[in-house]
C-alpha positions in Angstrom: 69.8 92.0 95.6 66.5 90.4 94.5 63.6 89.8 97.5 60.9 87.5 97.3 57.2 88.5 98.9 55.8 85.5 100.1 51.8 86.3 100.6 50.4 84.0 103.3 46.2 84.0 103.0 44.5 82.4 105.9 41.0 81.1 105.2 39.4 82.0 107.5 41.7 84.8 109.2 43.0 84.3 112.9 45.2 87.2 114.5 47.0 84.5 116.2 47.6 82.3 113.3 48.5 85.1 111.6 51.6 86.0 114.4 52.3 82.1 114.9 52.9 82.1 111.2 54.8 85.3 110.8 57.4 83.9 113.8 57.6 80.2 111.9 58.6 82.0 108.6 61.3 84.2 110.9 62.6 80.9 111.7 62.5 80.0 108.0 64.9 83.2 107.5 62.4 85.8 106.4 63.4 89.2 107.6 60.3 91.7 107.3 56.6 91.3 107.6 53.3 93.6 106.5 50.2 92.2 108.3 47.2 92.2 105.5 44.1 92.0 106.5 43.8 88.4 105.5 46.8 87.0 106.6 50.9 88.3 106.0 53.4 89.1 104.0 56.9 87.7 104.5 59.7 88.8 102.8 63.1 86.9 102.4 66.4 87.2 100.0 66.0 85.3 97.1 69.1 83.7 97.2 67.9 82.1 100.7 64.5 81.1 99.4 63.5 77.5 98.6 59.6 76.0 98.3 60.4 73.8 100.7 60.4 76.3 103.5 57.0 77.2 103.1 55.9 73.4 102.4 57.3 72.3 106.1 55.6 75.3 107.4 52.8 74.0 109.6 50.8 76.1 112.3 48.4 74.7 114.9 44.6 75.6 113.9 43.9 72.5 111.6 40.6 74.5 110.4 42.4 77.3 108.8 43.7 77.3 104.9 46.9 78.8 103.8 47.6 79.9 100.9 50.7 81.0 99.9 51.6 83.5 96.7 55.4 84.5 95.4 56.2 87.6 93.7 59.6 88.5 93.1 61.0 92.0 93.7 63.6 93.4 91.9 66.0 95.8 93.9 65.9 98.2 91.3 62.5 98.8 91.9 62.3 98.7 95.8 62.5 102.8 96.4 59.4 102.7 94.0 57.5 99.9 95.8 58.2 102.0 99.3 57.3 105.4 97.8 53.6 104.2 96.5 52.8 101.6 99.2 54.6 101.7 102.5 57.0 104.2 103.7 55.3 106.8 105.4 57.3 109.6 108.1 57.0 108.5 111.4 58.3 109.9 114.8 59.3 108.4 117.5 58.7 110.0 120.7 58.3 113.3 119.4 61.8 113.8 119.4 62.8 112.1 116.0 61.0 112.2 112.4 62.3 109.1 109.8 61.6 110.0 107.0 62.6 109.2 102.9 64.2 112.3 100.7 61.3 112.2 98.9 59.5 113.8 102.2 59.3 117.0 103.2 61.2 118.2 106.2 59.0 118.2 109.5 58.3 121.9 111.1 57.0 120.6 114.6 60.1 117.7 115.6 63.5 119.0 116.2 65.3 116.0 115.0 65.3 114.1 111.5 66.6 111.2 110.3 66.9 110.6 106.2 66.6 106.9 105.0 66.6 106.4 101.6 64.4 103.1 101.5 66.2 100.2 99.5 65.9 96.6 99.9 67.5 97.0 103.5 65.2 96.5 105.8 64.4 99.4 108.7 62.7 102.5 108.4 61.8 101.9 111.6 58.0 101.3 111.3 58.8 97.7 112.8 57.9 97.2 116.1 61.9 95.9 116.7 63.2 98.9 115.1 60.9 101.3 116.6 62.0 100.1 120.2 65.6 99.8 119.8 65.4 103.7 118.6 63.5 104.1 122.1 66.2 102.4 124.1 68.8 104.5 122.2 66.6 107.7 123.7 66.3 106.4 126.9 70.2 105.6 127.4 73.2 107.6 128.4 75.4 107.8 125.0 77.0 110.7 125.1 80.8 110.0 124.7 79.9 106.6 124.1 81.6 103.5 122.0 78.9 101.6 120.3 78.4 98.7 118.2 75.5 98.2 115.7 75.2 94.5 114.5 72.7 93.7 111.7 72.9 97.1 111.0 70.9 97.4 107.8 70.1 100.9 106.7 72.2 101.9 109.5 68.8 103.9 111.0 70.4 102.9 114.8 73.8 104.2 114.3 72.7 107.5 112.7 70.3 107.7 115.5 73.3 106.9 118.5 75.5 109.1 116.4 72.9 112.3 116.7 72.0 111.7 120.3 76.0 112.3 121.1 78.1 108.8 120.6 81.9 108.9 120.0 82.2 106.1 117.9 79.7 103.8 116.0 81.0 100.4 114.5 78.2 99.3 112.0 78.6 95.6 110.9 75.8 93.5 108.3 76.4 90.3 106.7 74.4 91.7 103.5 76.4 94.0 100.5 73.4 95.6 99.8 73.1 97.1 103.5 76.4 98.1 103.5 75.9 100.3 100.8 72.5 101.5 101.6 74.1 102.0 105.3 76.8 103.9 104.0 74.6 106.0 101.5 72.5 106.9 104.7 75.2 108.3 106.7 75.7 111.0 104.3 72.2 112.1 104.0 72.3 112.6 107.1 75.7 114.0 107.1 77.4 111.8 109.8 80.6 110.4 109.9 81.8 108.7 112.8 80.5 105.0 111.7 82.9 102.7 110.4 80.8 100.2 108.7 81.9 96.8 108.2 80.4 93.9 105.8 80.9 90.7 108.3 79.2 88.7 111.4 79.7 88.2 115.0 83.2 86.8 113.5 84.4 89.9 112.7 84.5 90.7 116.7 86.9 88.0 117.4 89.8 91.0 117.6 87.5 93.9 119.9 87.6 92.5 123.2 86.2 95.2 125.6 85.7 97.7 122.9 82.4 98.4 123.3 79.7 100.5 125.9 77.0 99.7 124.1 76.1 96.9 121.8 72.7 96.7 120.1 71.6 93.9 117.9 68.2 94.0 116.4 68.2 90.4 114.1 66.5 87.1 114.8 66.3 84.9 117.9 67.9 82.3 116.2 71.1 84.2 115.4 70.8 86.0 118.8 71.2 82.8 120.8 74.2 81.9 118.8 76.0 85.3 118.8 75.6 86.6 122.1 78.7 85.1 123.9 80.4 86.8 121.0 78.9 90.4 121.8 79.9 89.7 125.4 83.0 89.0 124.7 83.3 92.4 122.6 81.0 94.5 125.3 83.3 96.5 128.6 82.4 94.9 132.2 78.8 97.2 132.6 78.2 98.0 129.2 74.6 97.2 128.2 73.4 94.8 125.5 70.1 95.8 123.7 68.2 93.1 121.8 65.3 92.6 119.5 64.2 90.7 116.4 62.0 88.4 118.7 58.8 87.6 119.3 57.6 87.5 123.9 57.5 83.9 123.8 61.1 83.6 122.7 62.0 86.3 125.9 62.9 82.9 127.9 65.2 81.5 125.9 66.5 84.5 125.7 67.1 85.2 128.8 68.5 81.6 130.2 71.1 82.4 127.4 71.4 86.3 128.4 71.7 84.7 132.5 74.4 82.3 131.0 76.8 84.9 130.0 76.6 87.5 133.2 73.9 89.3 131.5 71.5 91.1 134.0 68.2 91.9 132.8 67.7 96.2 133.1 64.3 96.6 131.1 62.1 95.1 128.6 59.7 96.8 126.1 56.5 94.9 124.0 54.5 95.4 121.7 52.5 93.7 118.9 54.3 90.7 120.4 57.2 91.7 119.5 59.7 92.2 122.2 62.9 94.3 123.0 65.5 93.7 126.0 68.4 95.9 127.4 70.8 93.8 129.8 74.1 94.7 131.7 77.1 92.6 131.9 78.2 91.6 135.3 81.4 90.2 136.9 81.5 87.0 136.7 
């Protein structure tokens, strides 16, 4: 599947503009972002791409120019484009590297995780992905049931997997994720996630199944799906969310509050935000 990268200039360049703008185009249906030092780069599918989304794009600082540049990226060359430019090992809390095949193998963490970097998005240098992983380390999984939605490379699942989950179910709307998350599994040699190409549809028959559910997507698609995942999450399993920016945290939560969700702990950074919640009685 073919990407476009949207390069956003600002003239003259305003850290806030720059993350107002970047949360606009999430709305707009771009999934991953690369701060520049002039402005940001926004990527989206280029079957969901149309000018007009950047033409109604409109951010409050009247004195600052955008410009906006489209180059289109081919899948075929996406490992290439990560190699070069972006994809660089990173840990997370010591305990885990993620890294490419095309890294060596660290001598100083215990634990590794192999992504092959495609056009699926997390590597887990986002903020998002970097906290979910956190949450993951921080929760009790051993033994557990989980549920991965918007899984994309399927970096979660192969984390919950490692860290001592009984079963992972791994669902993305995207064929290209399903086949980068299934590719990823076997570097890493797991195989106790059942991945699934669907949506918060493809719940409607796994009432109660799950201990934990994680969804790391948009807010938009978050406020819509979360009955669905409560439906699908056992009376004090936890729900962990990202894919939103603090000032969406609100809305989130009046919906979360809505549907017998307890808040248990939030994590921020770069204004990104990340929220585990417990389902109550009702």
């Amino acid at each position: 599947m073919n990407y476009f990268k949207i390069t956003a200039k600002l003239t003259p360049y305003n850290k806030d503009a720059a993350d107002i703008l970047a949360a606009l185009l999430a709305k707009k249906g771009f999934e991953s972002f690369e701060d520049m030092e002039d402005g940001v780069a926004a990527y989206i599918k280029e079957c969901n791409y149309t000018p007009e989304s950047l033409a109604a794009i409109n951010i409050p600082f009247p004195q600052i120019e955008i410009t906006f540049n489209r180059d289109l990226i081919p899948s075929q060359n996406w490992n290439i484009e990560w190699e070069k430019n972006y994809f660089q090992p990173i840990d997370i809390k010591k305990r885990y590297i993620v890294r490419s095949p095309f890294h060596s193998k660290s001598t100083t963490i215990p634990n590794e995780i192999i992504i092959q970097p495609k056009m699926s998005f997390g590597t887990g240098h986002h903020e998002t992905t970097s906290m979910m992983m956190e949450f993951i380390l921080e929760s009790d999984i051993e033994n557990k049931k989980i549920l991965d939605m918007g899984c994309g490379t399927a970096i979660l699942s192969i984390m919950a997997s490692m860290e001592g989950a009984s079963k992972i179910t791994a669902i993305d709307i995207d064929p290209w994720c399903i086949k980068n998350s299934k590719e990823n599994c076997q570097l890493n040699n797991i195989d106790n996630i059942e991945i699934i190409k669907g949506n918060s549809s493809t719940l409607l028959n796994k009432a109660h199944s799950f201990d934990i559910i994680m969804a790391n997507i948009n807010r938009n698609i978050l406020l819509e799906d979360i009955p669905s995942y409560v439906k699908a999450l056992k009376l004090g399993g936890q729900l962990i969310l990202s894919g939103f920016y603090n000032y969406d945290i609100e809305e989130i939560d009046k919906c979360a509050k809505k549907n017998n969700l307890s808040l248990k702990k939030r994590k921020e950074h770069n204004q990104w935000s990340s929220i585990a919640y417990e389902l109550n009685e009702k």
